[in-house]
N, C-alpha and C positions, 0 to 999 in steps of 0.2 A: 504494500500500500504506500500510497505519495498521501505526505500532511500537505495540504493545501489550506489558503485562506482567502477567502470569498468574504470581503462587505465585512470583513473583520470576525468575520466566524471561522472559525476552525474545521475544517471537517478533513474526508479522505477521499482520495480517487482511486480505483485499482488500476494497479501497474500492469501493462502487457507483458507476462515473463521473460518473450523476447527484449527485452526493452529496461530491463533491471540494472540501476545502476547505484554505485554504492551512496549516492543521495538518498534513495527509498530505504537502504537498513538504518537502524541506529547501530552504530561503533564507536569504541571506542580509539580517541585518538594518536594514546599512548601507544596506537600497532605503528604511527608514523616513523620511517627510517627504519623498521625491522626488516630481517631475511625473510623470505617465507619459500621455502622448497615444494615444489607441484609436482606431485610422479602422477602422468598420465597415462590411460593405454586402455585394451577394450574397445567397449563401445564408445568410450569419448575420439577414439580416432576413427575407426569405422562409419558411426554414423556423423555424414556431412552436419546436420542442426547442432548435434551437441558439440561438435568439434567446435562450430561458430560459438556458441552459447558458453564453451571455457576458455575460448580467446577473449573475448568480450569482459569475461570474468577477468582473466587475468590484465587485460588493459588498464579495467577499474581497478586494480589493486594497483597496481604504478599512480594513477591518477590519485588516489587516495593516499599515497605518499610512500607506501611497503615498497620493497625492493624483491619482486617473484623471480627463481629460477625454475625453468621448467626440466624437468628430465622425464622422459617419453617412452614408452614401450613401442611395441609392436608385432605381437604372438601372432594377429590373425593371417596379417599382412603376409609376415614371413611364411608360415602355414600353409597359404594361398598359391605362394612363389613357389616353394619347395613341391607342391601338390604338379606343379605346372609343369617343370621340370623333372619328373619323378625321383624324386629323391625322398631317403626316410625322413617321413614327421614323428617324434616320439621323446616321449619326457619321462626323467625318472625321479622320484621326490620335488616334482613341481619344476624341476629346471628341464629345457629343450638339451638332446643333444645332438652336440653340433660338430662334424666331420669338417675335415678341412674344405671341400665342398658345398656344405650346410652354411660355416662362417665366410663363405663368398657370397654369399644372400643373404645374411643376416646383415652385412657391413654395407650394399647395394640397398638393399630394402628398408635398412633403417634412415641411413644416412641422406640417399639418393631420393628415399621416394615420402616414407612419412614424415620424416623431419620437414622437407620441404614444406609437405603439404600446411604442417602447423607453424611454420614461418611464415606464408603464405596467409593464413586465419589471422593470426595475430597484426602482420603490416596491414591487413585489412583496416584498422583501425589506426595507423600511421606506423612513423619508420621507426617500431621499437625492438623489434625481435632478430637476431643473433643468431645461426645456428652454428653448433658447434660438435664434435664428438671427442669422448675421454680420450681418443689417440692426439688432440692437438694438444700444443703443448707439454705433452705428457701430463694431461690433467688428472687421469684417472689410472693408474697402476692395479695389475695385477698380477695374480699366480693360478693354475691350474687348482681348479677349486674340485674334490673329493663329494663322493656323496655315498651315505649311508642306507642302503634298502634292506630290511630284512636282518641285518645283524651282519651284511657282508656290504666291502665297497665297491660301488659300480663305478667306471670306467663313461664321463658322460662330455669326453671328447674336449674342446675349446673354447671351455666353458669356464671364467675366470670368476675369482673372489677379488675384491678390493683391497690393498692391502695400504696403499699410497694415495694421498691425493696432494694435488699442488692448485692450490684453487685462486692461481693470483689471475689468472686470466680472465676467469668469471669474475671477480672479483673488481676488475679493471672493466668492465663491460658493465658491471652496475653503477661502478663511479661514473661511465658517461652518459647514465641515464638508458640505458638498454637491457633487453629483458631476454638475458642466455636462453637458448633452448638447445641440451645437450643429448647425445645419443648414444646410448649406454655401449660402449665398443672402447675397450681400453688395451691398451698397451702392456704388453708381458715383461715382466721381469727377466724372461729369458728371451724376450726377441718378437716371441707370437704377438698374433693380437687375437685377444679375447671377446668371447661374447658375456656379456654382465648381464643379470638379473637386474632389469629397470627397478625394481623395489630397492633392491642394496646397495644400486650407483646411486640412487637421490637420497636413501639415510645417508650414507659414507660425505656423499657430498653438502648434504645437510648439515651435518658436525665440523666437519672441513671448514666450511663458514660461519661456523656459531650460531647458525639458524634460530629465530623462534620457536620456529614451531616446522614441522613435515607435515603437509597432508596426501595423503595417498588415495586417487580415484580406484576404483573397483568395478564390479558388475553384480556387487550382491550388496544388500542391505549394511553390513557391517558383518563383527566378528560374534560367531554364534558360540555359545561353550561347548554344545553337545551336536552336533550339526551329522547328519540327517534327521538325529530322533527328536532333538529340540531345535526351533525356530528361534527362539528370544532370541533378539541382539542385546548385546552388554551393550551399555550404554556408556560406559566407562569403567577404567579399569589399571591397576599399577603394575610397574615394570613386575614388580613381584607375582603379583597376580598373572602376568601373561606370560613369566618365567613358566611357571606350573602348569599351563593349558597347552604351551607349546610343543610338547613333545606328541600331544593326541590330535596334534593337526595335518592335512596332507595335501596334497597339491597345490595350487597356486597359493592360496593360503598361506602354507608354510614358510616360505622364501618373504610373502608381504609382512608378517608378523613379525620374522626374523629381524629384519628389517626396522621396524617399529621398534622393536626390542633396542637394539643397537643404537639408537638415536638416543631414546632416552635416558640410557645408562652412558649415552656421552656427547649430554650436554643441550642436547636439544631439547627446546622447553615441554613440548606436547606433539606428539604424534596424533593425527585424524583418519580415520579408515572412511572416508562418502563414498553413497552410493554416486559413482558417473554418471548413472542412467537418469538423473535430475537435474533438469535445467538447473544452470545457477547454483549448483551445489556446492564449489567452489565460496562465491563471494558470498553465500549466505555462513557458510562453516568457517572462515574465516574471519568477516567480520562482528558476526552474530553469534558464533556458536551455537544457532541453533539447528542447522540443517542434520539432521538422521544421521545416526554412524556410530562408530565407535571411537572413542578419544583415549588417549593411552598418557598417564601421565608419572613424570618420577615416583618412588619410592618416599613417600613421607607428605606428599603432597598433601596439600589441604582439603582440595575438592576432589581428592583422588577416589572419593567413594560414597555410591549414594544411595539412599533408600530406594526400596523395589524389586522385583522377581529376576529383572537380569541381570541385577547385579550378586543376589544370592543364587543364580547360575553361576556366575564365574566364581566367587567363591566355594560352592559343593564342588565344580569341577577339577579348579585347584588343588580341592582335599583330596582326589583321588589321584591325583598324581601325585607317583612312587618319590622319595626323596633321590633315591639313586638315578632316578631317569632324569629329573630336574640338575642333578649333577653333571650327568655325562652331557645333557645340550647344554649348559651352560658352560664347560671346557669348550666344545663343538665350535659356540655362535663366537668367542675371543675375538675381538676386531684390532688393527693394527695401523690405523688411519690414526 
């Protein structure tokens, strides 16, 4: 809704959602001059409206004073490409793996074709968007990242963890008033280059610049504790608390939460899980805090915990996970940025 004033009366107008800008939320002004990190992907790059509808978003965040970096997926894309050219599509613990053939379309497709596309959305609205990928500069470092199925390690090809970031680049593109949009493809410590989990390039790069806050688009409501058998989303919820959920999570999931995890415990003020699939989910979750989702905040937080059924889901959840399992992923998740 827009406050308006008519003849000195106050009243309201509905806002056309297309059309939402951060004059219609109340915010707070204290977000002015903050980082704020956007990992997008899904249906926000898939479907042409909402792709418009989180440029738009994130313009208003510049316009409203915050400093957005974007960092992008692109599962469906690649998916598409690999399907086209017959090559294997197949993931194991929620990461793609990717053959030295696989990461010659992943570096094409991300780089060449979606990044464009959301430089593209973004300058729509003027000359503010960058793009960039973790190989420039050596912005984004990594190592041949291991994955655990079943109690044994699989083999998931060119597929990196983040181990380095050098974030003066981006950093230098915010100071001229420009709005990064990077593509998670980094640079090997031994020479390769890597394909990165868009979740763990934008935490990693999140912390790298002392972010506010990370928010992270999805394609599902938020983070469920018991999901398929329970629906509830946690409404919020602490590094602790998602310490102990995380070992009973799986697919794409898992890597986004890892993620969120990894912010929190270094440094980043709050992690946000929105749904993508909502117009405007973006400027509403950031400036309002009120848009649907899951909010992931430090360990001792004040508003870290709140009355309600989904939040005593994530706590019975919690309880059920083993103390020794919560161990072994917490050695696991160790971040080195």
């Amino acid at each position: 809704m827009r406050t308006t004033v008519t003849d000195g009366v106050e009243g309201t107008t509905a806002v056309d959602p297309g059309d939402l800008t951060a004059r219609d939320v109340p915010w707070s002004e204290e977000l002015q001059g903050r980082t704020v990190v956007l990992k997008c992907g899904g249906s926000t790059l898939v479907d042409p409206a909402l792709r418009r509808s989180f440029a738009q978003d994130v313009v208003e965040l510049w316009h409203a004073g915050l400093h957005p970096v974007v960092v992008h997926g692109g599962g469906p894309q690649i998916s598409e490409m690999l399907d086209r050219l017959a090559l294997e599509v197949r993931f194991e613990a929620g990461m793609r793996v990717t053959t030295p053939e696989a990461m010659d379309v992943v570096r094409m497709v991300l780089t060449g074709r979606v990044q464009r596309e959301l430089v593209g959305a973004i300058n729509a609205h003027g000359p503010f968007a960058v793009g960039m990928s973790g190989e420039d500069a050596h912005t984004l470092t990594a190592e041949r990242r291991p994955v655990w199925v079943d109690g044994r390690a699989v083999d998931i090809g060119l597929v990196g963890d983040i181990v380095a970031v050098a974030p003066d680049t981006v950093r230098d593109l915010l100071a001229g008033g420009r709005i990064p949009v990077v593509s998670p493809v980094a640079r090997g410590t031994d020479g390769q280059i890597y394909n990165v989990n868009a979740d763990l390039a934008a935490s990693a790069l999140a912390v790298a610049l002392g972010a506010d806050r990370l928010v992270m688009l999805t394609d599902v409501p938020g983070l469920c504790a018991d999901w398929p058998r329970r629906t509830e989303v946690i409404p919020r919820l602490t590094a602790g608390e998602l310490d102990a959920l995380l070992p009973g999570l799986t697919g794409g999931m898992l890597p986004k939460m890892e993620g969120c995890l990894r912010a929190v415990r270094s440094g980043v003020g709050r992690v946000q899980v929105l749904d993508g699939r909502t117009p405007h989910a973006v400027l509403r979750g950031v400036l309002t805090e009120e848009s649907p989702g899951t909010t992931v905040l430090p360990d001792g937080a004040k508003d870290g915990a709140t009355d309600g059924p989904a939040d005593d889901s994530a706590d019975d959840a919690a309880d059920d996970a083993t103390d020794d399992a919560t161990d072994d992923a917490t050695n696991d998740r160790e971040i080195r940025v």
